[in-house]
Biopython code that builds the backbone (N, CA, C, O; Angstrom):
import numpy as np
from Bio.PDB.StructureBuilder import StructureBuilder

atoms = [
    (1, "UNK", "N", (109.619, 62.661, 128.173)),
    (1, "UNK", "CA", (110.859, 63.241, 127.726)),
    (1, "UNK", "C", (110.653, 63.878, 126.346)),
    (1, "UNK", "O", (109.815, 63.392, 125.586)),
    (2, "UNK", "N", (111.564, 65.214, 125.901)),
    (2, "UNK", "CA", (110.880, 65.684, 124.890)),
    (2, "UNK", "C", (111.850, 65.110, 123.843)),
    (2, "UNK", "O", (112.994, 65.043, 124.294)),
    (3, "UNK", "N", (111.742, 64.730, 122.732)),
    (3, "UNK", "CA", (112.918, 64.567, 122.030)),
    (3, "UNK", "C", (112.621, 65.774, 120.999)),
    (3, "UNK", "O", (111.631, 66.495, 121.126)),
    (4, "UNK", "N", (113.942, 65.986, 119.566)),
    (4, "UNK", "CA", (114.317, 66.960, 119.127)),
    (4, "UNK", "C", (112.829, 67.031, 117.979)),
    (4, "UNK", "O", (112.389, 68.164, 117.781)),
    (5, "UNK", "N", (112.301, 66.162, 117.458)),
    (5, "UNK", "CA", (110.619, 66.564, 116.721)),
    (5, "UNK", "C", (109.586, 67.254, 117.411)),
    (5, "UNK", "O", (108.581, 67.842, 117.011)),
    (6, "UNK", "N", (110.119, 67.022, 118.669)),
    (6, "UNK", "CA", (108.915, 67.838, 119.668)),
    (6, "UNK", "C", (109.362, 69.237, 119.841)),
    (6, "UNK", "O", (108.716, 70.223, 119.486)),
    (7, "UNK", "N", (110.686, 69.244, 120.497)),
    (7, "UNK", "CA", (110.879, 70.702, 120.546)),
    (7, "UNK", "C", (111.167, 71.460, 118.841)),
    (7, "UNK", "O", (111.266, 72.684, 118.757)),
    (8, "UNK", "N", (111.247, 70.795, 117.904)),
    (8, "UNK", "CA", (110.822, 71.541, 116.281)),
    (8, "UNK", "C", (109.661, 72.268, 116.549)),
    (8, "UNK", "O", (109.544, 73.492, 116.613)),
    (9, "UNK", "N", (108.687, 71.275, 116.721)),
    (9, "UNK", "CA", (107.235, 71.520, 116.552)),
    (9, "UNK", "C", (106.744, 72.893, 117.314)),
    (9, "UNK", "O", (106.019, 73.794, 116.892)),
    (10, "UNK", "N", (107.552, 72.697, 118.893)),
    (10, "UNK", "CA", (107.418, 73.625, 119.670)),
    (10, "UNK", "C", (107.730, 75.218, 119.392)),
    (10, "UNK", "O", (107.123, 76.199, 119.824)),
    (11, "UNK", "N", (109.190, 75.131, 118.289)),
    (11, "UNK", "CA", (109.529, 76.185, 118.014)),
    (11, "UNK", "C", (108.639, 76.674, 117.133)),
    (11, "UNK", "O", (108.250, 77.821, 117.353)),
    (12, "UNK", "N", (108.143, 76.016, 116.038)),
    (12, "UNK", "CA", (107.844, 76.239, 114.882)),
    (12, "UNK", "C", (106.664, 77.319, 115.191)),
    (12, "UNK", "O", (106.557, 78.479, 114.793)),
    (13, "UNK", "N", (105.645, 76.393, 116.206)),
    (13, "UNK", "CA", (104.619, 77.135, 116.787)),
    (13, "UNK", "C", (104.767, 78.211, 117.331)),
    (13, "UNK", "O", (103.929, 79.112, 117.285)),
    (14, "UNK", "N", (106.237, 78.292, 118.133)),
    (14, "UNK", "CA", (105.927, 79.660, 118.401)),
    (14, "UNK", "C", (106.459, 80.742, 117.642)),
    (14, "UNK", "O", (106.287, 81.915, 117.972)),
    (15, "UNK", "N", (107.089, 80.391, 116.652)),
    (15, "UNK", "CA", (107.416, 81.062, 115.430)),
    (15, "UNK", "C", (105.880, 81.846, 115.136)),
    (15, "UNK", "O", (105.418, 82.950, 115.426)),
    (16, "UNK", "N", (105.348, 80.580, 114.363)),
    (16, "UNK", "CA", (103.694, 80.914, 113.858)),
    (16, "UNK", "C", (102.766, 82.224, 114.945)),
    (16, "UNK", "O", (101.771, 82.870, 114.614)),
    (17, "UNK", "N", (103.194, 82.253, 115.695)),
    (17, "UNK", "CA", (102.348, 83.242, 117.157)),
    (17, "UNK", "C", (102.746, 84.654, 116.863)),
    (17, "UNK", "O", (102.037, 85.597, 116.510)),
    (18, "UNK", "N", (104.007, 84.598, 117.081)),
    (18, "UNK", "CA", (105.000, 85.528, 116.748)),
    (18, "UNK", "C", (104.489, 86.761, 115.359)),
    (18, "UNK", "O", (104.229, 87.964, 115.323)),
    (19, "UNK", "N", (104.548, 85.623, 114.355)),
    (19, "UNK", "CA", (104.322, 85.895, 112.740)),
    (19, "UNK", "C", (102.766, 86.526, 112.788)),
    (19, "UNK", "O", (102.386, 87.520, 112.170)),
    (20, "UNK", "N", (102.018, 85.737, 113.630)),
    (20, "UNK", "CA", (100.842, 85.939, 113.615)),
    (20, "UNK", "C", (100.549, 87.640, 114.595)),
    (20, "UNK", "O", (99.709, 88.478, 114.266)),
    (21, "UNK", "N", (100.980, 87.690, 115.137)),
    (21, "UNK", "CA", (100.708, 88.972, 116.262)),
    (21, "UNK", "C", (101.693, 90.217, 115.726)),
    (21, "UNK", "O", (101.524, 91.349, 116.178)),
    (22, "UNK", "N", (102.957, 89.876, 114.518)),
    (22, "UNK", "CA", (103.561, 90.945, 114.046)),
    (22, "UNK", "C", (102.452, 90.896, 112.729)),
    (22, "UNK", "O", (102.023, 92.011, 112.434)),
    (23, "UNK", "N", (102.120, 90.172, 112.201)),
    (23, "UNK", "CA", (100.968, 91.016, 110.754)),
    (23, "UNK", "C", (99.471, 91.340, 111.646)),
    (23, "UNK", "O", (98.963, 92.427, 111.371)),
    (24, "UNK", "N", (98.998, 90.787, 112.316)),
    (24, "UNK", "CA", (97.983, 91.390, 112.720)),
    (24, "UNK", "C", (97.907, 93.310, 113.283)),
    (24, "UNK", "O", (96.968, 94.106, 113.271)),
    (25, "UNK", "N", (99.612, 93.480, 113.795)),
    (25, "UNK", "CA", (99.784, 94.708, 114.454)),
    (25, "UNK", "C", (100.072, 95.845, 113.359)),
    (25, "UNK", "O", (100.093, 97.072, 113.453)),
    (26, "UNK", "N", (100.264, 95.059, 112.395)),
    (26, "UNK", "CA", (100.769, 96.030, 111.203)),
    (26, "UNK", "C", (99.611, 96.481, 110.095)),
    (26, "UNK", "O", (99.646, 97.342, 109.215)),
    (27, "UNK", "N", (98.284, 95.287, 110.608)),
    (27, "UNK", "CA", (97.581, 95.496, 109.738)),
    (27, "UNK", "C", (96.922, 96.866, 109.470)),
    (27, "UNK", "O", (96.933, 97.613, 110.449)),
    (28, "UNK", "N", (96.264, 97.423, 108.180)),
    (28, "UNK", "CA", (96.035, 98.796, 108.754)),
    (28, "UNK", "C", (94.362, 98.679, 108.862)),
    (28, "UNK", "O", (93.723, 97.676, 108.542)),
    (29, "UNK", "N", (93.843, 99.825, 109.340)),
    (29, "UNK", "CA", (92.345, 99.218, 110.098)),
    (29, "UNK", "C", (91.687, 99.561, 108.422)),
    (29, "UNK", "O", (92.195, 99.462, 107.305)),
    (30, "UNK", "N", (90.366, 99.988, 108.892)),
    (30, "UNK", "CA", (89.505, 99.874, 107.625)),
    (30, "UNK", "C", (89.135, 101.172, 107.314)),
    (30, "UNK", "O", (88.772, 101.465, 106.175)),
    (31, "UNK", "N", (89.198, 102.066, 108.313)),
    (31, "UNK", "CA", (89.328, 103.724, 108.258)),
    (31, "UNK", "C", (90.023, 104.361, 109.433)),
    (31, "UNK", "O", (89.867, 103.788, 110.512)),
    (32, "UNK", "N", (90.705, 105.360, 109.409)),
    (32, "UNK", "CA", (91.426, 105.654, 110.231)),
    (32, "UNK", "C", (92.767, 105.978, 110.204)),
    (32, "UNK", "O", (93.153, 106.022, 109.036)),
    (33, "UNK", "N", (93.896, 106.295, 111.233)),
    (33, "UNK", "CA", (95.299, 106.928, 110.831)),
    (33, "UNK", "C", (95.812, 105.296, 110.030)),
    (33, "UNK", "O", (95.345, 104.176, 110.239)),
    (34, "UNK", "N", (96.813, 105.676, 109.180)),
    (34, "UNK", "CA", (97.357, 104.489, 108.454)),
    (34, "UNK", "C", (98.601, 105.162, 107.319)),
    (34, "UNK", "O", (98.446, 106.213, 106.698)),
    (35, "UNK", "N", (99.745, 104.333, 107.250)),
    (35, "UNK", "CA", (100.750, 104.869, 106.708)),
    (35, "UNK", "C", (101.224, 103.967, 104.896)),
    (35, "UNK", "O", (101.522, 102.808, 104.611)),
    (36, "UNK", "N", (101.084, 105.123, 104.150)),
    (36, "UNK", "CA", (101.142, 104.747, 103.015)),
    (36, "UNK", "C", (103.131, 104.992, 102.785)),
    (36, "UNK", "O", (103.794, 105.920, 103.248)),
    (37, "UNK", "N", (103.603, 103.893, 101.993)),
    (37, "UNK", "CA", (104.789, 103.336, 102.025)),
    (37, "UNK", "C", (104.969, 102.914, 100.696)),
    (37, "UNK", "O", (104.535, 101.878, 100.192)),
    (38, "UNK", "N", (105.923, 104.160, 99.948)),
    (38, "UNK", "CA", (106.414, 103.974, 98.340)),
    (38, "UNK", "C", (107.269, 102.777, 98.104)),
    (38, "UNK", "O", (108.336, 103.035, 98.661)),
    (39, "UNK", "N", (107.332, 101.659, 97.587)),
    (39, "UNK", "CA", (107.719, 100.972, 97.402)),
    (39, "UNK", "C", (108.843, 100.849, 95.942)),
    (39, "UNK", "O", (109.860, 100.177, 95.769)),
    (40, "UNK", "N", (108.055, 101.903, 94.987)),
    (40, "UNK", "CA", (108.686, 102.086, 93.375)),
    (40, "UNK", "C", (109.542, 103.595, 93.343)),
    (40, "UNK", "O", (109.947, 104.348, 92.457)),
    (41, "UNK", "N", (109.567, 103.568, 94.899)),
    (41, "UNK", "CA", (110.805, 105.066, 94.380)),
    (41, "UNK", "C", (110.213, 106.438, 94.960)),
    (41, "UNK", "O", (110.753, 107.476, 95.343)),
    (42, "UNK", "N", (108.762, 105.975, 94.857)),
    (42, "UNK", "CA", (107.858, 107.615, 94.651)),
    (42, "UNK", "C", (108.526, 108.315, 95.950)),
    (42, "UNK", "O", (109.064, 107.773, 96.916)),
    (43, "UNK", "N", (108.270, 110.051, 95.601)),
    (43, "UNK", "CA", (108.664, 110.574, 96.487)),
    (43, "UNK", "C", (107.529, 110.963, 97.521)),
    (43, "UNK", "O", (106.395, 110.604, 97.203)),
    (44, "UNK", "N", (107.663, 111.573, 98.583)),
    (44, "UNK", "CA", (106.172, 111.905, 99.893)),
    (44, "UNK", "C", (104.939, 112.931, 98.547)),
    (44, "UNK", "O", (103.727, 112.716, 98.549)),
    (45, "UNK", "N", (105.555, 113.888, 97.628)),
    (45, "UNK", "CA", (104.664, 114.468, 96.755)),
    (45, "UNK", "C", (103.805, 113.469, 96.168)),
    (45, "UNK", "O", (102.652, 113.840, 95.952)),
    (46, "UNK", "N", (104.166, 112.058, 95.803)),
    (46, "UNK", "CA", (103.461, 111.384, 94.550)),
    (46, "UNK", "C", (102.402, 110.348, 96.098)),
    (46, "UNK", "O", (101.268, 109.965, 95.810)),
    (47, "UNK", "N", (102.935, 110.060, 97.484)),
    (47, "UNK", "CA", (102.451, 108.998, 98.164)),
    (47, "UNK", "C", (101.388, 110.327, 98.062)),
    (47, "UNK", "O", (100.438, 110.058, 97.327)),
    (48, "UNK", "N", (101.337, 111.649, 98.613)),
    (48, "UNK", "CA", (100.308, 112.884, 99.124)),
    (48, "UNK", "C", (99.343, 112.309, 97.786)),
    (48, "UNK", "O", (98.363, 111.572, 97.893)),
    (49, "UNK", "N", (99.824, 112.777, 96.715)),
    (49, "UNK", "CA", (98.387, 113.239, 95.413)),
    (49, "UNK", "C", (97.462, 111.648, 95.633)),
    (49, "UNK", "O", (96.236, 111.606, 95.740)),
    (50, "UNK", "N", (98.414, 110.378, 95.665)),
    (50, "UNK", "CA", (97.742, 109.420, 95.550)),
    (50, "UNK", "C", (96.821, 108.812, 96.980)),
    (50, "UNK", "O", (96.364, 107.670, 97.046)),
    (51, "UNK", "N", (96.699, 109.773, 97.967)),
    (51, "UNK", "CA", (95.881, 110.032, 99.218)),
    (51, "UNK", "C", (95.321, 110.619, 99.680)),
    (51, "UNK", "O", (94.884, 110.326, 100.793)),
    (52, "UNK", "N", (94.997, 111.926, 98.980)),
    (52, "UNK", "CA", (94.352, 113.505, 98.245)),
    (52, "UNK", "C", (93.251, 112.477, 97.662)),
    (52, "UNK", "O", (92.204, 112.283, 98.280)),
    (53, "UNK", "N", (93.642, 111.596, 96.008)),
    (53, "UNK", "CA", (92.801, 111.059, 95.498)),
    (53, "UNK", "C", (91.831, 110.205, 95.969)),
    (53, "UNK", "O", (90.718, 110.000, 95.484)),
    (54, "UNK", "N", (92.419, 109.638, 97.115)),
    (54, "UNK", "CA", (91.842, 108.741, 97.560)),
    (54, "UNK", "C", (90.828, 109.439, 98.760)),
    (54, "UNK", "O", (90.339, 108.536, 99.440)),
    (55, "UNK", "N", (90.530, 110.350, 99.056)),
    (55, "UNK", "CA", (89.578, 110.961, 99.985)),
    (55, "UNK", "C", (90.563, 110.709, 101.295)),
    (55, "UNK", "O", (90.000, 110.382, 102.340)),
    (56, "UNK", "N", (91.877, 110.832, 101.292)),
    (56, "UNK", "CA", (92.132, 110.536, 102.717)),
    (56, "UNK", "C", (93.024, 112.558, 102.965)),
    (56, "UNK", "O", (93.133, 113.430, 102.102)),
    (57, "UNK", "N", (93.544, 112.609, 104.722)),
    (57, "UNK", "CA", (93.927, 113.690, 104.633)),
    (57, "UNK", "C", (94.774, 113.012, 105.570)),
    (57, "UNK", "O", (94.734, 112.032, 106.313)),
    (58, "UNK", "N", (96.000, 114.449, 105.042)),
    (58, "UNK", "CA", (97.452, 113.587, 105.256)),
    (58, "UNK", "C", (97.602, 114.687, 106.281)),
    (58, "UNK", "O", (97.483, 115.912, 106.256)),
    (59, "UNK", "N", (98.056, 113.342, 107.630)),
    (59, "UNK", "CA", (98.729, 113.637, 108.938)),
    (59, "UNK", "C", (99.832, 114.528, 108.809)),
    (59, "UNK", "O", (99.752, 115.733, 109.052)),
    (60, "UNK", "N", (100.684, 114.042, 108.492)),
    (60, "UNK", "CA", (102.549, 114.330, 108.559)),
    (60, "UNK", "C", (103.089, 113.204, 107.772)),
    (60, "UNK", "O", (102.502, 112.217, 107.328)),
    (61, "UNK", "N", (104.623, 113.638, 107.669)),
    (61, "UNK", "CA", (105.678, 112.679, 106.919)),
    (61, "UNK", "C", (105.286, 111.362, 107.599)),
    (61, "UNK", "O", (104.445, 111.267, 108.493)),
    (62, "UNK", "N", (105.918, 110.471, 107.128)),
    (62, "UNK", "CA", (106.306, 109.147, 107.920)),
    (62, "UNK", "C", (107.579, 108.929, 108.290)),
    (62, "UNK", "O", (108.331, 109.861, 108.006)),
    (63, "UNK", "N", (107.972, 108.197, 108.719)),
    (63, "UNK", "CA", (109.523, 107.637, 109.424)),
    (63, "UNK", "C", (110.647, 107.192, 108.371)),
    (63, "UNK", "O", (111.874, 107.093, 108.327)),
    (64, "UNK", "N", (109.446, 106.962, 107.482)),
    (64, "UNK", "CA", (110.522, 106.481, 106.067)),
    (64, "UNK", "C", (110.516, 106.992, 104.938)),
    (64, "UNK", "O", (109.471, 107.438, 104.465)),
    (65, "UNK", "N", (111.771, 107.035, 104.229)),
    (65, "UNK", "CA", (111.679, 107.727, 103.110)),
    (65, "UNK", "C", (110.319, 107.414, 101.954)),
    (65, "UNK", "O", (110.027, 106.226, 101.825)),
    (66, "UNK", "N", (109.727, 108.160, 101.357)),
    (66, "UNK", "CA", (108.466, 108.195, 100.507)),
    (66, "UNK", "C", (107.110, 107.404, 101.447)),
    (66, "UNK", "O", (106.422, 106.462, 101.056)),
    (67, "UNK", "N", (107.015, 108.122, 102.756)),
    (67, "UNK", "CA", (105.766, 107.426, 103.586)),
    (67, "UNK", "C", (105.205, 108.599, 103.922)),
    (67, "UNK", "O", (105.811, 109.663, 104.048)),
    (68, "UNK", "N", (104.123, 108.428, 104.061)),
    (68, "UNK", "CA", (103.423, 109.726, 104.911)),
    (68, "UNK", "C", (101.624, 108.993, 105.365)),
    (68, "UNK", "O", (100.744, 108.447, 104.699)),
    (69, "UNK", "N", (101.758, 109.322, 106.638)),
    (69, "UNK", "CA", (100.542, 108.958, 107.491)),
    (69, "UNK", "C", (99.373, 110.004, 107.128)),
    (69, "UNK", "O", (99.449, 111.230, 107.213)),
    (70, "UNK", "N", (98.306, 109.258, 106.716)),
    (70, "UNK", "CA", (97.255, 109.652, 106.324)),
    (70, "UNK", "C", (95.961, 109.206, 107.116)),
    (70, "UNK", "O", (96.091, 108.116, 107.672)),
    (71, "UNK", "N", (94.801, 109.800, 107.270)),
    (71, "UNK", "CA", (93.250, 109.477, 107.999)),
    (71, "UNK", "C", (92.743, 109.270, 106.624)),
    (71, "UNK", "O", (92.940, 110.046, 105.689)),
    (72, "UNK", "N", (92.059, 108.140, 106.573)),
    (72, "UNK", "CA", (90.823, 107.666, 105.244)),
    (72, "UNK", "C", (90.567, 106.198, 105.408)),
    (72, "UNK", "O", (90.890, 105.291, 106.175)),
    (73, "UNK", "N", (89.878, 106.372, 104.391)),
    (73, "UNK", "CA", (89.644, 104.990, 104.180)),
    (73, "UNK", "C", (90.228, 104.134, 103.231)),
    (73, "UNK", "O", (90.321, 104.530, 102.070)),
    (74, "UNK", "N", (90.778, 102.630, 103.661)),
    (74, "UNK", "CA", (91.628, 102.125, 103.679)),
    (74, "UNK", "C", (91.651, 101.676, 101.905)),
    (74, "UNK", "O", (92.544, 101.622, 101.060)),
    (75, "UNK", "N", (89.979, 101.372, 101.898)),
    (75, "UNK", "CA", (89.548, 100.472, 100.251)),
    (75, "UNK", "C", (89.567, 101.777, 99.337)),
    (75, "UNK", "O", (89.767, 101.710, 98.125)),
    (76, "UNK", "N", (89.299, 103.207, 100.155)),
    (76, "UNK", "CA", (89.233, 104.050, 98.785)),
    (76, "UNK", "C", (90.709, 104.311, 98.555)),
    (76, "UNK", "O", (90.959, 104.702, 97.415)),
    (77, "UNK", "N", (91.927, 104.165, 99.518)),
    (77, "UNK", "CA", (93.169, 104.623, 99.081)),
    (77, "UNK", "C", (93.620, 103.214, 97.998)),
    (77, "UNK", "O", (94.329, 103.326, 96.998)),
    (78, "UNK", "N", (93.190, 102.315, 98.350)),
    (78, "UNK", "CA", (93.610, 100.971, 97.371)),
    (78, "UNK", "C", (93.444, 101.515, 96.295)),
    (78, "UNK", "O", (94.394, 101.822, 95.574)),
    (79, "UNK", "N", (91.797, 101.806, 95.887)),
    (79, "UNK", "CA", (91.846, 101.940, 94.549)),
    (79, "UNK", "C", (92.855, 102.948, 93.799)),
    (79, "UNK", "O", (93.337, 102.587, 92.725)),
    (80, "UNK", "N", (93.100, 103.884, 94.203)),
    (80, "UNK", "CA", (94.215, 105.311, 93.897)),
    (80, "UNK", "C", (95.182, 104.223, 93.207)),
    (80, "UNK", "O", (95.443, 104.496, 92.035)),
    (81, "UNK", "N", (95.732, 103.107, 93.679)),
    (81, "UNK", "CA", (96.976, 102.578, 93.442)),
    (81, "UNK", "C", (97.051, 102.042, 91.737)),
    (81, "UNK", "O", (97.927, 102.141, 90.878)),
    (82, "UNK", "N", (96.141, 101.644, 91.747)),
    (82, "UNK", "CA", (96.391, 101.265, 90.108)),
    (82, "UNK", "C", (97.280, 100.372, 89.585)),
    (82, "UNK", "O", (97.480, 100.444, 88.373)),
    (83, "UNK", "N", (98.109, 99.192, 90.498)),
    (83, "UNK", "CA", (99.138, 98.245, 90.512)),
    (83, "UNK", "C", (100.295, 98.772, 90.763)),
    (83, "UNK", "O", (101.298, 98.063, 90.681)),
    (84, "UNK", "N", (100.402, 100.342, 91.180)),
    (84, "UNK", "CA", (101.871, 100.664, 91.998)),
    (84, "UNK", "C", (102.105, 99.649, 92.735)),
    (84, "UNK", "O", (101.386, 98.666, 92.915)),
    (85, "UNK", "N", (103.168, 99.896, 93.186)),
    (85, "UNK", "CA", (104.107, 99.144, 94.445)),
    (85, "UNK", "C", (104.319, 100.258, 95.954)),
    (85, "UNK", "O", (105.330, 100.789, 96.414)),
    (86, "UNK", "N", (102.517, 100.288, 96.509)),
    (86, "UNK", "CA", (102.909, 100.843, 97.471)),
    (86, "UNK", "C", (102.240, 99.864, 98.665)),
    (86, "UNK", "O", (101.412, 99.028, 98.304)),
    (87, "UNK", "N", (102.525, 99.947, 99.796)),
    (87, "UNK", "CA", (102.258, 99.052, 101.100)),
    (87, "UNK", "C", (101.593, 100.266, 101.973)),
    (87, "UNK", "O", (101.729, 101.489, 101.937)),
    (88, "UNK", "N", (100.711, 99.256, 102.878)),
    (88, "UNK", "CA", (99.453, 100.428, 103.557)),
    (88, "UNK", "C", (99.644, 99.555, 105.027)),
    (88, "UNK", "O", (99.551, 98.332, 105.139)),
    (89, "UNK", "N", (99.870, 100.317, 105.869)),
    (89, "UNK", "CA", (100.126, 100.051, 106.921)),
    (89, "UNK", "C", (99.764, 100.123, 108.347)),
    (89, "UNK", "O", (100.172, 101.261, 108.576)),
    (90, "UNK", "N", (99.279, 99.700, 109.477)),
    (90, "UNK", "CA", (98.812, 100.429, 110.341)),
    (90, "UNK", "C", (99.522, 101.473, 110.694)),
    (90, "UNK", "O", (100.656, 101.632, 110.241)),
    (91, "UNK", "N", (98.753, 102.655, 111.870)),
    (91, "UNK", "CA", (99.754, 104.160, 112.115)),
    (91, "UNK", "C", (100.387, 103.638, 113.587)),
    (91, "UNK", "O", (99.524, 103.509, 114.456)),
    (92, "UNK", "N", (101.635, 103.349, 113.961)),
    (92, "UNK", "CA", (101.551, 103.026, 115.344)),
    (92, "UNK", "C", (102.926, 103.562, 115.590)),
    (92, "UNK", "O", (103.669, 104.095, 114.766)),
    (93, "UNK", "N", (103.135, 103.340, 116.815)),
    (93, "UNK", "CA", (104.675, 103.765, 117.347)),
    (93, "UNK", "C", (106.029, 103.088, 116.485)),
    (93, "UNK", "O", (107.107, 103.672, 116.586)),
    (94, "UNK", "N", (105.948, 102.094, 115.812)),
    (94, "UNK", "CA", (106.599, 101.354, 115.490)),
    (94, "UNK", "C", (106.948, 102.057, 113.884)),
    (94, "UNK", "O", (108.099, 102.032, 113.449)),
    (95, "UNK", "N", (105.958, 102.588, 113.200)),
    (95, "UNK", "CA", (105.719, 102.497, 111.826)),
    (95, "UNK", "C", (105.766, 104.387, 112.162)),
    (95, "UNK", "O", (106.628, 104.929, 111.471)),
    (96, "UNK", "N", (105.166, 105.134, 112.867)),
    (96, "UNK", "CA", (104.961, 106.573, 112.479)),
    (96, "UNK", "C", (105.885, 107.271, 113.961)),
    (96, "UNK", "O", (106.146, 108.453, 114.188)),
    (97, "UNK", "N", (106.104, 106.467, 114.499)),
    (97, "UNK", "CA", (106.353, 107.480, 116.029)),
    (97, "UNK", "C", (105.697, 107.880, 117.169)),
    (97, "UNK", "O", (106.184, 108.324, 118.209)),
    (98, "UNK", "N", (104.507, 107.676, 116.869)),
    (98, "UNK", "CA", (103.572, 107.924, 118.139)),
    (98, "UNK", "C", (102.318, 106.792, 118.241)),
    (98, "UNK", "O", (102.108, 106.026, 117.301)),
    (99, "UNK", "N", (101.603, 106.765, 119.328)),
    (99, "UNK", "CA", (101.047, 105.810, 119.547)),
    (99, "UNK", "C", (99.780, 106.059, 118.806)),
    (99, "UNK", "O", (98.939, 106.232, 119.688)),
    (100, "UNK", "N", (99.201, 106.169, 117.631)),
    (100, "UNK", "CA", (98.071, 106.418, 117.255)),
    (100, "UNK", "C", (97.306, 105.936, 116.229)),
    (100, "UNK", "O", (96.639, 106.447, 115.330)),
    (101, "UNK", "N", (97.669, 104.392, 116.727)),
    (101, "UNK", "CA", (96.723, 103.327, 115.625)),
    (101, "UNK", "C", (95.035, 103.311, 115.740)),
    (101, "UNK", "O", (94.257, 102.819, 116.558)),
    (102, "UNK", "N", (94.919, 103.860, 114.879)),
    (102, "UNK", "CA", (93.282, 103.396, 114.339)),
    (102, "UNK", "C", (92.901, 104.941, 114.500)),
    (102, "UNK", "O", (91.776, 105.330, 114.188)),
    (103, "UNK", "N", (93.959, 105.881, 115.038)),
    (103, "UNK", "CA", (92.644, 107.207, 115.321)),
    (103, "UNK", "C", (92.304, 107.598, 114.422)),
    (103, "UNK", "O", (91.442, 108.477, 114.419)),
]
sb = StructureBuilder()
sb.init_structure("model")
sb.init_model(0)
sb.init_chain("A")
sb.init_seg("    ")
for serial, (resi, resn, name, xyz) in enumerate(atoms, 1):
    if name == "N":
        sb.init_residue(resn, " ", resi, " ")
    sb.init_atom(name, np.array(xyz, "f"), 0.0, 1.0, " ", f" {name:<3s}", serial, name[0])
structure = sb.get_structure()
């Protein structure tokens, strides 16, 4: 019989699965399409120069205000950042509109 610590446990876990398979899907790869995401305001001009700098070349807008999907590599766009507040994202249906994570 299950009592109510078991089915906690049960939920909890599948909480954890859940959590686990939404950051893994979001993660962005290590080169490839990936969506840079202003966090401090910047507008799509300031996410572009800081993905220009970074050796990457920019796809199109993104879905969200100050995002735009870019091809590069993932560690040279980090460095561009300099302790901004921007988030790097995988490119997928969810995040850009079309299905084209990792191309």
């Amino acid at each position: 019989m299950w009592n109510q610590g078991n089915r906690s446990l049960l939920a909890l876990q599948g909480f954890a699965v859940a959590a686990a398979f939404t950051a893994f899907s979001l993660w962005p790869p290590a080169t490839g399409a990936m969506v840079l995401v202003s966090l401090d305001g910047s507008g799509r001009n300031e996410v572009a120069k800081i993905a220009l700098a970074g050796g990457a070349a920019l796809l199109r807008a993104g879905n969200l205000p100050g995002s735009m999907v870019v091809s590069g590599n993932r560690t040279d766009i980090a460095t561009q950042l300099h302790g901004r507040a921007f988030l790097i994202v995988a490119a997928s249906g969810l995040t850009c509109g079309s299905g084209s994570r990792g191309k």
